[in-house]
N, C-alpha and C positions, 0 to 999 in steps of 0.2 A: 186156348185163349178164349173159346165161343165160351166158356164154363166162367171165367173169369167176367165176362162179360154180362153174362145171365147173372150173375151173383150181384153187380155192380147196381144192375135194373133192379133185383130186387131188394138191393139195402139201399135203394133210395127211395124205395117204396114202404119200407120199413120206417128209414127217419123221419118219415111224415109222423108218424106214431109216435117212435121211441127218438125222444129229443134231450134228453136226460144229460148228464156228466159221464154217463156208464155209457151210452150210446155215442160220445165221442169218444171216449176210454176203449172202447172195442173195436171204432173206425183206424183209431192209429195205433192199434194194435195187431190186427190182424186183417181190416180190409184193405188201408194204403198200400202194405208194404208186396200184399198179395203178387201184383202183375211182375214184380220187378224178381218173386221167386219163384214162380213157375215160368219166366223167360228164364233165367237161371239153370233152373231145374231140365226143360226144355234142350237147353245149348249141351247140358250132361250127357243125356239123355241119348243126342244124336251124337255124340263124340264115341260113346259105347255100343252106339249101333254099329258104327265105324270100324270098332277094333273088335266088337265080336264076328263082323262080317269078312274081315281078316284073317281071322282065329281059324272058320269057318273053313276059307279058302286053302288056307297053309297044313289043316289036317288034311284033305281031302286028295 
């Protein structure tokens, strides 16, 4: 999320610059939706840490 965060400071540091059609074309396209899929991503992420520390345990 710290990456997600760094990215946010700097595309608003950006749209001072680039104020265009294309520069909100590219905010709801791939900055908005950003947070909502790497918490996604994230919740996966530890659900298969979960079942391979399982996995892990059950060969052992």
């Amino acid at each position: 999320m710290k990456a997600v965060r760094d990215l946010n400071i700097t595309w608003q540091q950006t749209r001072n610059f680039w104020m265009d059609s294309k520069a909100s074309e590219f905010q709801d396209k791939y900055i908005t939706p950003l947070p909502d899929a790497v918490n996604s991503a994230s919740s996966i992420i530890e659900d298969l840490d979960k079942i391979l520390t399982k996995i892990r345990r059950d060969c052992e």
